[in-house]
C-alpha positions as CSV (number, residue, x, y, z in Angstrom):
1,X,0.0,0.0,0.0
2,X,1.1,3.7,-0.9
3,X,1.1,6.4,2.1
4,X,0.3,9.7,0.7
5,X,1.2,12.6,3.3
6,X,-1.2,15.4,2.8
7,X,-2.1,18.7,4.8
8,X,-5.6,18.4,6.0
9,X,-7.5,21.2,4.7
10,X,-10.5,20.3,2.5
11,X,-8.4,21.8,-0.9
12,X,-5.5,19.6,0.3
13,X,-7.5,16.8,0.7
14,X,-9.2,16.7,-2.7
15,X,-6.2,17.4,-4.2
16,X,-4.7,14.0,-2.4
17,X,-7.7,12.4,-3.1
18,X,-7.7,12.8,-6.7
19,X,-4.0,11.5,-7.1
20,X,-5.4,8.4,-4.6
21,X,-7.9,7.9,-7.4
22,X,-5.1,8.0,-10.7
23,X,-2.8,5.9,-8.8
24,X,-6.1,3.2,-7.4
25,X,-6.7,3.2,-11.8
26,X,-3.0,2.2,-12.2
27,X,-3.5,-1.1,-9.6
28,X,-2.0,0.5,-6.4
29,X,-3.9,0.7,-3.3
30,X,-3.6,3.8,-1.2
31,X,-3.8,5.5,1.9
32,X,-3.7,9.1,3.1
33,X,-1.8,10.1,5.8
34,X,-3.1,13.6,7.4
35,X,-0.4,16.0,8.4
36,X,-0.4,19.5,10.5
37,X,2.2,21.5,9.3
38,X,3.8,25.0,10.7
39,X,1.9,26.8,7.9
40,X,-1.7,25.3,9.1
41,X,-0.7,26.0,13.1
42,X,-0.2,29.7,12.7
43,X,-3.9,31.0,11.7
44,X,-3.7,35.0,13.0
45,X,-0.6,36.4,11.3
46,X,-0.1,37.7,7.5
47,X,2.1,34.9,5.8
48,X,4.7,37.1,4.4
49,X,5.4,38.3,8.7
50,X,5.7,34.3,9.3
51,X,8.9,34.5,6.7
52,X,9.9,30.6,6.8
53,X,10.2,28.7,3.9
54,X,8.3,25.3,3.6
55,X,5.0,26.3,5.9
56,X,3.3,24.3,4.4
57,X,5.6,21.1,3.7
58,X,8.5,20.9,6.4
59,X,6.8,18.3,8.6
60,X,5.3,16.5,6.0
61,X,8.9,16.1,4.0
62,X,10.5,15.1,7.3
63,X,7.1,12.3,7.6
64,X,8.6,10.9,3.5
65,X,12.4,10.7,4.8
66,X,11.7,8.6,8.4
67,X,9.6,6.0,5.9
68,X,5.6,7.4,7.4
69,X,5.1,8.6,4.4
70,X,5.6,6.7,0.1
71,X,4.8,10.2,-1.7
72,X,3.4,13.5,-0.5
73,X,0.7,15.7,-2.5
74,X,1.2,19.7,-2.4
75,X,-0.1,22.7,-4.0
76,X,3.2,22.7,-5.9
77,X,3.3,26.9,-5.2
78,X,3.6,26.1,-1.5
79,X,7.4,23.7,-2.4
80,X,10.6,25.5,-2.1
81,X,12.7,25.5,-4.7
82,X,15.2,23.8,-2.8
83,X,14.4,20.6,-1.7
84,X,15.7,18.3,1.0
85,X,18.1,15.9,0.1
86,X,17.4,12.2,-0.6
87,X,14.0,14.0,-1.8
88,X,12.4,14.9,-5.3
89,X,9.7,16.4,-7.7
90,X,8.6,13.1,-8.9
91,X,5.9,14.5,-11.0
92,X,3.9,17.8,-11.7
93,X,-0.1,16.5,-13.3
94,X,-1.8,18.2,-15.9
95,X,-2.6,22.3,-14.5
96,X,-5.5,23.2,-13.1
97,X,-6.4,27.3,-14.3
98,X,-3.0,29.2,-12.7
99,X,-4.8,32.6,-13.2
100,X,-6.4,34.5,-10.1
101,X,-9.7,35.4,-9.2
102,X,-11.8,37.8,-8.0
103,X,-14.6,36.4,-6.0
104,X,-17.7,39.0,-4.4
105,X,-17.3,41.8,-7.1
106,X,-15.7,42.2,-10.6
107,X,-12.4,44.8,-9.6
108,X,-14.0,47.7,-11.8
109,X,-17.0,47.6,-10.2
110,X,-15.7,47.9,-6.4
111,X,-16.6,51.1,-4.9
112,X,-13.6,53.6,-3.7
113,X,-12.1,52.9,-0.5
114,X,-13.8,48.7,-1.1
115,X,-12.3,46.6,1.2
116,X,-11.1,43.8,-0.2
117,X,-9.4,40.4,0.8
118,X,-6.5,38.4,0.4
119,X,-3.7,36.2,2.2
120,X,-1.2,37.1,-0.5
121,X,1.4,39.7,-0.6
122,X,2.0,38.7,-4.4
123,X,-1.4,39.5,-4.7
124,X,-1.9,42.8,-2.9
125,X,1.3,44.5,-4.5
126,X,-0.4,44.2,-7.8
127,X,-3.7,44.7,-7.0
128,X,-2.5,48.1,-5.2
129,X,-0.9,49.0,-8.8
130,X,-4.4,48.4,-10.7
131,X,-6.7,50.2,-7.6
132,X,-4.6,51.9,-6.1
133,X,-8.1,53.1,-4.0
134,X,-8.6,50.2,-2.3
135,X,-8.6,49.0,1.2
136,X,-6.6,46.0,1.1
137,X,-6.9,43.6,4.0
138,X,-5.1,40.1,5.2
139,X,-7.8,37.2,5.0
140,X,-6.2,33.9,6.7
141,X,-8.0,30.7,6.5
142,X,-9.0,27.6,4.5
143,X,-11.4,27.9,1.2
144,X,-14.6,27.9,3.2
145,X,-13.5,30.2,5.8
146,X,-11.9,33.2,3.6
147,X,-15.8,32.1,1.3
148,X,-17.9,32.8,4.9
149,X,-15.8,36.2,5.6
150,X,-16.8,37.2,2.6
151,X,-20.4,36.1,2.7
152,X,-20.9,37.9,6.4
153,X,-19.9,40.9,4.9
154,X,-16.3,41.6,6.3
155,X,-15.1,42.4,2.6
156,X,-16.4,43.5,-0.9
157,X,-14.5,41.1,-2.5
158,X,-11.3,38.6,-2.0
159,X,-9.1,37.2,-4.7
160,X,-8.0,33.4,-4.7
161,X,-6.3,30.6,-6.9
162,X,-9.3,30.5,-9.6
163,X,-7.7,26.2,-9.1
164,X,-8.7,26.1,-5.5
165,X,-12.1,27.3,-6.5
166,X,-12.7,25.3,-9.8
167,X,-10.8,22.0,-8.0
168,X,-13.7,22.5,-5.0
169,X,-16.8,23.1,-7.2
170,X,-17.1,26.7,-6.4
171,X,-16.3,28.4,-10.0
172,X,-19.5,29.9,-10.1
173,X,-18.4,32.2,-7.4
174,X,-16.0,33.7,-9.1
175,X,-16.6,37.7,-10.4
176,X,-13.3,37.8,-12.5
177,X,-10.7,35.8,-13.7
178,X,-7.8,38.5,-13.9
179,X,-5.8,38.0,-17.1
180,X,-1.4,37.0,-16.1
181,X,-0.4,40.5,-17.9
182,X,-2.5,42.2,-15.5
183,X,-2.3,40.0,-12.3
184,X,0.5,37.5,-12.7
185,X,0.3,34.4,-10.5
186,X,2.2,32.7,-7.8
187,X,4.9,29.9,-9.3
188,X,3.4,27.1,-9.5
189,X,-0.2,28.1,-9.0
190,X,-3.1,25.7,-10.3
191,X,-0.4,22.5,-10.6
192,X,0.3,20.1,-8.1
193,X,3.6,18.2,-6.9
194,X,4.2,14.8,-6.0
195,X,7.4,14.7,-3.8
196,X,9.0,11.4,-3.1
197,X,11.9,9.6,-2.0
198,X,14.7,9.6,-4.9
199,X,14.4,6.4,-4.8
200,X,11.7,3.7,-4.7
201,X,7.8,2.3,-4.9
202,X,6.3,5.9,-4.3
203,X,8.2,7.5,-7.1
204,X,8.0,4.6,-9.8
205,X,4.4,4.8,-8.8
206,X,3.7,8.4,-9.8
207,X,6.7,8.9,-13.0
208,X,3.4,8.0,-15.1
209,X,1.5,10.8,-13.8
210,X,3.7,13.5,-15.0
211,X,2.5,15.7,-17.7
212,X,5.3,17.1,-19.6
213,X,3.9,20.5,-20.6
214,X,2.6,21.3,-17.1
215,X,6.6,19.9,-15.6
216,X,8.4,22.6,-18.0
217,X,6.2,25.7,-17.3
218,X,6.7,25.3,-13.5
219,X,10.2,24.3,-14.1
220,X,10.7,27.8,-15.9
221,X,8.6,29.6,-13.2
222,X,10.8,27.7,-10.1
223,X,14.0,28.7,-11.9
224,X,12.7,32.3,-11.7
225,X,11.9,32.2,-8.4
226,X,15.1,30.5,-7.3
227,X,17.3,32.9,-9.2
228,X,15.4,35.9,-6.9
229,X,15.9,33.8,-3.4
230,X,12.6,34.3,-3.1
231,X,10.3,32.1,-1.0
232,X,6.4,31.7,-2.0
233,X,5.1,34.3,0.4
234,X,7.6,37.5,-1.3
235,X,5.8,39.6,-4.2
236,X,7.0,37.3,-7.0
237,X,4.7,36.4,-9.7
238,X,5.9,34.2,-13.0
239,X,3.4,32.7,-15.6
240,X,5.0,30.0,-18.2
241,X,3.1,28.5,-21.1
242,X,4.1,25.8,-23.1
243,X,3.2,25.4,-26.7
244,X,4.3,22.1,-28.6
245,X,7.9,22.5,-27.6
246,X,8.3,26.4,-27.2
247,X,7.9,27.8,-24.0
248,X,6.9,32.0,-22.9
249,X,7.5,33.1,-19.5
250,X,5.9,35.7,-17.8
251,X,8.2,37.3,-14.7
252,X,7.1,40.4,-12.0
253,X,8.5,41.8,-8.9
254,X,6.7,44.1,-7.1
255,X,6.8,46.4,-3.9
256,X,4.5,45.6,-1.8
257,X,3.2,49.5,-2.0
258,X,2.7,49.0,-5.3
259,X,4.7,51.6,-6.5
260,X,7.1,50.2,-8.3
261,X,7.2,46.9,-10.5
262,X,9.6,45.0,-12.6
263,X,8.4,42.9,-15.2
264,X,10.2,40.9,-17.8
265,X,9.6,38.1,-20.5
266,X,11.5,35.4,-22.1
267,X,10.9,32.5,-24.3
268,X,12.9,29.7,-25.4
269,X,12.4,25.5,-26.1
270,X,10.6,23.8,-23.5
271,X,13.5,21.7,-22.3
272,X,15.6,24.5,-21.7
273,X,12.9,25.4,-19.1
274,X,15.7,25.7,-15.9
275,X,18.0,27.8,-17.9
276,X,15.2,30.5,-19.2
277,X,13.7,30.4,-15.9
278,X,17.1,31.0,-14.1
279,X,18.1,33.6,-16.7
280,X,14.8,35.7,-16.5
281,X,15.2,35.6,-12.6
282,X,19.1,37.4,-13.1
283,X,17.6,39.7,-15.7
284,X,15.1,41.3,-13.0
285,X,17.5,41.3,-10.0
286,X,19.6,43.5,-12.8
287,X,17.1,45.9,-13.7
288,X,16.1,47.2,-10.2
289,X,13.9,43.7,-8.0
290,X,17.1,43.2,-6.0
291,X,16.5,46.9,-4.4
292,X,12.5,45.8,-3.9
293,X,13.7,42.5,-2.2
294,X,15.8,43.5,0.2
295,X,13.4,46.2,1.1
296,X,10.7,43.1,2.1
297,X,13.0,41.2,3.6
298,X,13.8,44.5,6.1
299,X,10.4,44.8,7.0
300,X,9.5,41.2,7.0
């Protein structure tokens, strides 16, 4: 039987569920393993103040090298870029919609001085660049809790992973899907990772799950992210699409103000996704994110 390690929030559970489900097609029998990580323990503070890298996957990578665990399913935006050692990306599945979304009210049809919702400093950087007007708030919580803060009335709209939404059945709620040039998304956002051991049952299980399209954009998008030392929660957005065998990437920095962003592209072949990645990442620190980054990191 194949332990899957998984975080336990109902969008982590699906997710694990549904690779349960590929893997019980392929002839292997499964089991999911439910894990509290750092990320899920610390509810009442703004991500980017927490600062650590691997919130959400520390304890359950520590659970696939003492043998508890055969594989582990993550939201693969949540995985550094730097992984322990003995440890791998196994295999990204096809992508779920990377774009974000707008969910209460379309963004051109807030009020001035809206007050609007979201856990992302990624997310509010840019969003202060398009309305500059608005009231931006930190909403913490799973799915269904940021969904009932915005029901009761605490905000006039939050903006979420349109995956997360569509993977839970709840794409009718969203307003907007915001368009990558406008609002450019986390790395990694809409695909999932399967981490395994190097070596062994849990990764020759899941090699046949990769998609090879879906691999090389967040391969490119990784490469950008690890070129900027940047963690997930810093306000680093990349978008990669892959077409046949070329590939287009999408990089932005931005302050969290939202007075100043870099933004960059770069396209190249598909299995050169690393290298483009990497190289786009350089290209921004050169042409002023450096300055932005260390200014987060100060005040983080």
């Amino acid at each position: 039987m194949l332990v899957i390690a998984s975080r336990g929030s109902q969008l982590a559970l699906w997710q694990a569920r549904h690779i349960a489900g590929k893997l019980a097609a392929l002839g292997h029998e499964c089991r999911i393993e439910i894990i509290k990580t750092t990320g899920d323990k610390i509810t009442d503070v703004p991500l980017a103040k927490v600062g650590a890298k691997g919130l959400f996957t520390k304890e359950i990578e520590e659970a696939l090298l003492d043998g508890r665990a055969d594989l582990a399913v993550h939201s693969l935006k949540d995985l550094p870029t730097e992984l322990p050692a003995g440890l791998e990306l196994a295999a990204v599945p096809e992508r779920e919609d990377p774009r974000d979304a707008v969910v209460g009210n379309r963004l051109g049809n807030l009020p001035n001085g809206a007050r609007v919702g979201t856990s992302s400093l990624r997310r509010s950087a840019q969003l202060r660049r398009i309305r500059p007007d608005l009231e931006i708030e930190s909403v913490r919580g799973n799915l269904d809790t940021r969904l009932r803060k915005l029901d009761e009335g605490q905000y006039r709209a939050i903006l979420l992973a349109a995956a997360g939404l569509k993977r839970l059945g709840w794409g009718d709620r969203i307003a907007e899907i915001l368009d990558p040039e406008i609002m450019c998304p986390a790395v990694g956002q809409g695909a999932l990772a399967i981490e395994t051991l190097a070596s062994g049952a849990g990764r020759d299980a899941v090699r046949v799950l990769d998609d090879a399209a879906a691999h090389a954009a967040v391969t490119a998008e990784r490469g950008v992210l690890a070129a900027l030392g940047g963690g997930c929660q810093v306000p680093i957005g990349a978008h990669a699409t892959v077409d046949g065998e070329s590939l287009r990437l999408l990089g932005v920095v931005a302050s969290p103000a939202g007075d100043a962003l870099i933004r960059g592209q770069a396209e190249g072949q598909a299995d050169d996704a690393a290298r483009i990645g990497a190289d786009l990442g350089r290209q921004l620190l050169e042409r002023g994110a450096r300055e932005i980054l260390d200014s987060v990191y100060k005040e983080v």
